[in-house]
N, C-alpha and C positions, 0 to 999 in steps of 0.2 A: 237401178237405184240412182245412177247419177246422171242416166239419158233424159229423164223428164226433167226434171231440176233444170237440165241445161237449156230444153225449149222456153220455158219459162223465162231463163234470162232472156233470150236473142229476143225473145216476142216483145219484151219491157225494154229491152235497147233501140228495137225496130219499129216500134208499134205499142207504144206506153198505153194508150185510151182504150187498144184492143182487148175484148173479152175475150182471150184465149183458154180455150180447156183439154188438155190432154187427158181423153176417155182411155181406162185402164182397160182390158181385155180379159174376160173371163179365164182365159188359158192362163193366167200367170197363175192365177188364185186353184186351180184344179192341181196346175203342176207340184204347189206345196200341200194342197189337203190330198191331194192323188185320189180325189173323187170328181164327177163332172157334177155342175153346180145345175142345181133344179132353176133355179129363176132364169136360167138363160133358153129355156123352150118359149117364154114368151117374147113379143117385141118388147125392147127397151124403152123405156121413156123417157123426156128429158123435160127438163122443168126450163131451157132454154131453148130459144130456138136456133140454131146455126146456119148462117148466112154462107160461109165459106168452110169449106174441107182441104186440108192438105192432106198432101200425100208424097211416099216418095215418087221419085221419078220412074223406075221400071216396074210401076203399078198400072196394069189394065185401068184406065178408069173407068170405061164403061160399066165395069164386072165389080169395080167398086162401088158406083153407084148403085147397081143390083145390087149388091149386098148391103149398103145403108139400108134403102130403102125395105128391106125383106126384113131386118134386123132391130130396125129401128124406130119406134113410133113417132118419125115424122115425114112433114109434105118436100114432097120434090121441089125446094125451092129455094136452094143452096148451088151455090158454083164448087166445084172442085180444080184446086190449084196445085202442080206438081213442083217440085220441090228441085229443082237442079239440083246435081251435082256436082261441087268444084273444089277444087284442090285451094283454093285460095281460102287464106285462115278469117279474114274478114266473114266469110260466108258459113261459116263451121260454127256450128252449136259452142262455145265452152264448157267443156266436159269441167266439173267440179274437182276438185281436189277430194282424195279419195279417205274423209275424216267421217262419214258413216259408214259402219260395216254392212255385210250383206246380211248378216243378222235378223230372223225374222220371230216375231214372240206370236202367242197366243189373244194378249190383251194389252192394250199399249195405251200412253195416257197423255194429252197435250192440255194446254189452254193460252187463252189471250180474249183480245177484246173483240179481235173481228169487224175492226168496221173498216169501211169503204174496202172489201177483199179486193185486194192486189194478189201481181204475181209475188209476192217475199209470201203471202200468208200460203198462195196455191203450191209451194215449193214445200213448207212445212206442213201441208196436208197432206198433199202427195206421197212423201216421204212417209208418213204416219200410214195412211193408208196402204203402199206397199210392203212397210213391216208387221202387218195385224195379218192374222189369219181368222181371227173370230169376230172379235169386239172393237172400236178407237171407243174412248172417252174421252170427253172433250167441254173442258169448263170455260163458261164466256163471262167474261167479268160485269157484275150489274153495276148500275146507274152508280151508289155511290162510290167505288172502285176505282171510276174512271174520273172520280172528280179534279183531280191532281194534272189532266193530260189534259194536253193544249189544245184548246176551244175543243172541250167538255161537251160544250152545249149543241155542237154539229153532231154529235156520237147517237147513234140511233137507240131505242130502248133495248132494251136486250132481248124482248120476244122477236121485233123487227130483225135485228142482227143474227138468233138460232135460226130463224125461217130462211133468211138468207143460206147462211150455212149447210142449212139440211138439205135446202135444193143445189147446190155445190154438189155436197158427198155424192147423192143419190145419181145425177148426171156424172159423174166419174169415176165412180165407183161404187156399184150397188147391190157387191156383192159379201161387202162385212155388214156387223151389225153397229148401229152408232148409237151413242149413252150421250147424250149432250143436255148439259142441267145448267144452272148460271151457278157464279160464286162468288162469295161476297169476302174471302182471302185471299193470297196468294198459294195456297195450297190447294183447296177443296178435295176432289175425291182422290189423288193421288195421294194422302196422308192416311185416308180410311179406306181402301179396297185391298183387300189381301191380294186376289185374283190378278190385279196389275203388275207383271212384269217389262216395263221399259218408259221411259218419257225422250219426246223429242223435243229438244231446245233450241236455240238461236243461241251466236255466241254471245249474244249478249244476257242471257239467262242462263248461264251456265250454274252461277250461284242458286240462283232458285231451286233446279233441281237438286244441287248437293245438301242445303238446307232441308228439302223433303226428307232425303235420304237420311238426314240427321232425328227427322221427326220420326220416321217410322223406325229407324234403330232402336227409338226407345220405346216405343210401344212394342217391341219382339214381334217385330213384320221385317219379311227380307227385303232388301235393297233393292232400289230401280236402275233398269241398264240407265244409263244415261248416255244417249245417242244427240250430238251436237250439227246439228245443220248453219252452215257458212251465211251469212248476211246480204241481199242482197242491193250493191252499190245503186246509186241513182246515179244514171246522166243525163238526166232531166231536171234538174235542180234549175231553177227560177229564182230562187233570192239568197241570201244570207241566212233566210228564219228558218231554212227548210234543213234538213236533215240529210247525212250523206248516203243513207241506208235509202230505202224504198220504204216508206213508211206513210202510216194513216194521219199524222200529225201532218205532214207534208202535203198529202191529200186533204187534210181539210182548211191548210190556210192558200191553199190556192183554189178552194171556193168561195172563198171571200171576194165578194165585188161581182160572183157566177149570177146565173139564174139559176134557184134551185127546185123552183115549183112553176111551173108556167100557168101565169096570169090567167084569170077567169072571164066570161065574158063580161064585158057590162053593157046591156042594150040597154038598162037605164042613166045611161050616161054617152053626153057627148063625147066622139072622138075628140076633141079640141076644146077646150087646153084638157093634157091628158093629166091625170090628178095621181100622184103617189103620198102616200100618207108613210111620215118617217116615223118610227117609234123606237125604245128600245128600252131598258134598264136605267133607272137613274144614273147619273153623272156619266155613261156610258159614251157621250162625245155628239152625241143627236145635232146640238148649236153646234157647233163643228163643223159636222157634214154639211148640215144644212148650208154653213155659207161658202164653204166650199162648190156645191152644187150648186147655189146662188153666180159664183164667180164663172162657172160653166154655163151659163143663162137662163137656167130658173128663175124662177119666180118662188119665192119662200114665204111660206107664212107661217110664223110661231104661235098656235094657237093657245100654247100655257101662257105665254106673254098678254095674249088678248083676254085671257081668264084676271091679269092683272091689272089691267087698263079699266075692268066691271069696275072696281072697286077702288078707285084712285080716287076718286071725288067724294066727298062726305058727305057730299048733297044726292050722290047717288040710291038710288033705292035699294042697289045690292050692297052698298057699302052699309046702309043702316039693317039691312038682312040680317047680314054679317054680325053685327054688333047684337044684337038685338040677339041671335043664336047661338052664339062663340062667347059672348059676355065683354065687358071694356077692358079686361085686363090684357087683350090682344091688340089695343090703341097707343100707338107712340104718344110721345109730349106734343111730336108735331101735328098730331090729329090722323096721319097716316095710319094704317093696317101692317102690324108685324107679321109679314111672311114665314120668320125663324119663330115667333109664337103660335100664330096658326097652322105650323104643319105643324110642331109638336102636340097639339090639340088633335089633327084629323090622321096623322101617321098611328096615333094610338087606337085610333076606334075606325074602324069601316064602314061601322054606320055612320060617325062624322063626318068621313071622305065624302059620304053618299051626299048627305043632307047639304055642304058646300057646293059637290057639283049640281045640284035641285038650284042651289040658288044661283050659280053663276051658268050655266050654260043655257037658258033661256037668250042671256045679256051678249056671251061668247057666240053664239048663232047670228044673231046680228049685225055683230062686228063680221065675223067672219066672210058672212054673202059680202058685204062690203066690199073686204079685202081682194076676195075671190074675182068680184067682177074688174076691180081697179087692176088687179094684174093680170088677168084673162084678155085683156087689150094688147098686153106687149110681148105676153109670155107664151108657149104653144104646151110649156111643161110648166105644173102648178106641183110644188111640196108643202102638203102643210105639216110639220111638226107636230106630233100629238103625243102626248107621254102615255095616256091610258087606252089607245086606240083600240087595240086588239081587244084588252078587257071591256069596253063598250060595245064590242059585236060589230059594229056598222062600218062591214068589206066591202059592202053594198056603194059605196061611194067612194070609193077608190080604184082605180084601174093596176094599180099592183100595192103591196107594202114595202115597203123596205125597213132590216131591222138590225138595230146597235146593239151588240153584245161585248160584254165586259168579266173577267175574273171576277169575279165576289172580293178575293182582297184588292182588285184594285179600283175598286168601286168603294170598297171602307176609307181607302188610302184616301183616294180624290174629295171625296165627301168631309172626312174630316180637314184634311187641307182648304177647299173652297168653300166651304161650309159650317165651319168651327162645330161640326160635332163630334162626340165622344162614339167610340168604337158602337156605346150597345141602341146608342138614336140613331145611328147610322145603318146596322143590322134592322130597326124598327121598317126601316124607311124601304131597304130590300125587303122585308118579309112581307110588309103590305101589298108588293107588286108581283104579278106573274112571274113566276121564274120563265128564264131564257128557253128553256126545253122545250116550255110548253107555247111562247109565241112562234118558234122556228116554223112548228107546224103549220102557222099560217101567213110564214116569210115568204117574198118570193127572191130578194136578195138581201143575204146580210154583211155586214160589216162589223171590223174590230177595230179600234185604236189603242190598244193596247200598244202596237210598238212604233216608231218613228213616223213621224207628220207623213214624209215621202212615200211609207208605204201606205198610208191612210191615202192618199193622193190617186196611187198605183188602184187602188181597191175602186175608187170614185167614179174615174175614170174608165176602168174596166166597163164597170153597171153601164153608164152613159151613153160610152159610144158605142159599145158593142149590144147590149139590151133596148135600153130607148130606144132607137132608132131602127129597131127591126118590128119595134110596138106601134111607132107612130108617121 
């Protein structure tokens, strides 16, 4: 119970990016049911492929590798690594403090959100999995659940995230049976299953499980063991934003500034200048970045701006479009075009949006080749700024995206601050646009300015030097 847990830390001390998995062995699971388990006549199978095998040190490994290979359904095409043995404490697993019993149940009950699985989640798997003799359940928190947790919008859906999971269990133990459902509380089947005797927690849920315990008292259901697994430290911490625990929060703001999809081809498009199209969320920091990445020697072109420039002249033909579709009551004293009148007109209808961009990006295409060619002279990297890019379809002219994402409240905050609108034109204004969730799918890096300039900077820079430049 406390040997595995301890691989898992050294691996995350030693080797934080490594997929390490410690396969359970059918012998544990015979020794408690005191019968030999039927699934093990066939080869195993693993839903991962393993590059390296440890072992200890006075293991034949040749006779280990024959027995992989005989045992296991995969190809010869892993190294096997022994494992010294030395007296020195640097090199020694840390054995856990000994706050789980040896205690093993019938049906045992966990949950969480499960994203980016780390070693802290394979420690509380683990754990779960060597106290089950039959059944784990195991609840994963859906979409609206997680909405509270820090950049929400990296969080995968929760079919993506079970599949993940299920190929976990079944490579490391494929010898219980697994109940895995999503849940849209902090309880779900732990409050309704009779049959559940134990829950495994982190010290920091400890209240959760006694709260269960409180919910099923009063339904005349008996009490869950409550078995507490220790947290496990980060010393890999990178900034202040991060967490001191091993957590997915931590993991997902050090993908900020990552590549998280790699680039598609484009043979219809020149290598040179290579074209990234910025998008994101309203008020979400897009001008920002942009002149940030400007200040790194892009070439930047705002094309909401050039949508503004259509219609600046009243001699123009989109500015009399405009008028003409929208009606006068969206014309200042000074003849100009109210922008705070006009989005309140097309934030309300979609079909407004539509029938605006009909009349202005005929004008925006124009301008744009323009731009395009005027800084394709000096620049080797073109950004153009596009707020509705992704909801236009056309990846096709891009050679990556990059995408700004922002909290929902602080997207209302900023909005009403820059923007003098009230909380529910501001909500208008998000509900007209793709949620984050659903652009990420077609990110290949994103970004957040939610918190300090310096780290918006940190994230800028990351993309730049380390992405660019392996692209062009």
């Amino acid at each position: 119970m406390r040997m595995i847990p301890a691989f898992y830390i050294e691996a995350y001390r030693k080797a934080p990016l490594l997929d390490v998995r410690v396969l359970h062995h059918p012998s544990f699971h015979e020794s408690i049911k005191g019968i030999p388990l039927n699934s093990i006549t066939n080869k195993r199978k693993l839903c991962f492929r393993p590059q390296i095998v440890f072992a200890n040190e006075d293991i034949d490994l040749v006779k280990l590798k024959t027995y992989l290979l005989n045992n296991f359904d995969i190809e010869n095409k892993f190294d096997i690594l022994s494992l010294e043995n030395s007296s020195t404490s640097e090199s020694k697993p840390p054995l856990l403090e000994p706050i789980i019993s040896d205690k093993v149940y019938d049906n045992v009950v966990i949950g969480g959100t499960f994203d980016n699985l780390h070693n802290g989640h394979k420690i509380l798997l683990s754990t779960a999995q060597l106290k089950c003799i039959n059944s784990l359940v195991i609840g994963v928190t859906d979409r609206q659940m997680v909405r509270s947790k820090t950049l929400h919008e990296l969080i995968a859906d929760p079919e993506v995230r079970i599949q993940s999971l299920r190929e976990y269990l079944q490579d490391v133990d494929p010898f219980i049976h697994y109940e895995i459902c999503t849940i849209s509380d902090p309880f779900g089947p732990a409050i309704v299953d009779e049959n559940l005797q134990a829950i495994i927690v982190s010290e920091e849920t400890i209240r959760g499980g006694e709260k269960i315990n409180e919910i099923r008292h009063s339904k005349r259901m008996s009490n869950l063991d409550i078995e507490v697994i220790k947290l496990l430290e980060d010393d890999h911490k990178s900034n202040d934003l991060e967490e001191n625990k091993v957590s997915s929060s931590s993991l997902r703001i050090r993908k900020l500034g990552t590549l998280l999809k790699e680039p598609e081809p484009r043979p219809n498009l020149p290598s040179k200048p290579y074209v990234i199209g910025l998008t994101g969320m309203i008020a979400s920091g897009k001008t920002s970045i942009g002149k940030k990445l400007e200040a790194l020697g892009a070439g930047v072109i705002n094309v909401d701006l050039l949508a503004h420039k259509t219609y600046e002249n009243p001699e123009s033909p989109t500015y009399r479009k405009i008028i003409e579709t929208f009606g006068k009551e969206i014309v200042n004293s000074d003849k100009t075009i109210s922008r705070e009148r006009l989005g309140k007109i097309v934030f309300d209808s979609e079909s407004k949006r539509n029938e605006l961009t009909e009349i202005v990006w005929p004008e925006v295409k124009k301008l744009l080749q323009i731009e395009r060619e005027r800084l394709s002279q000096k620049h080797s990297v073109l950004i153009l700024e596009v707020a509705l890019l992704i909801e236009s379809g056309h990846f096709d002219e891009f050679h990556q995206i990059w995408l700004t994402i922002l909290d929902e409240k602080e997207v209302i905050k900023r909005l009403r601050e820059r923007n003098n609108l009230d909380e529910e034109e501001a909500r208008k204004r998000i509900r007209a646009m793709m949620p984050s969730e659903e652009k990420i799918k077609h990110a290949n890096v994103v970004f957040c300015t939610y918190w300090d300039e310096s780290f918006t900077w940190e994230q800028i820079k990351r993309a730049w030097i380390w992405k660019i430049f392996d692209q062009i």
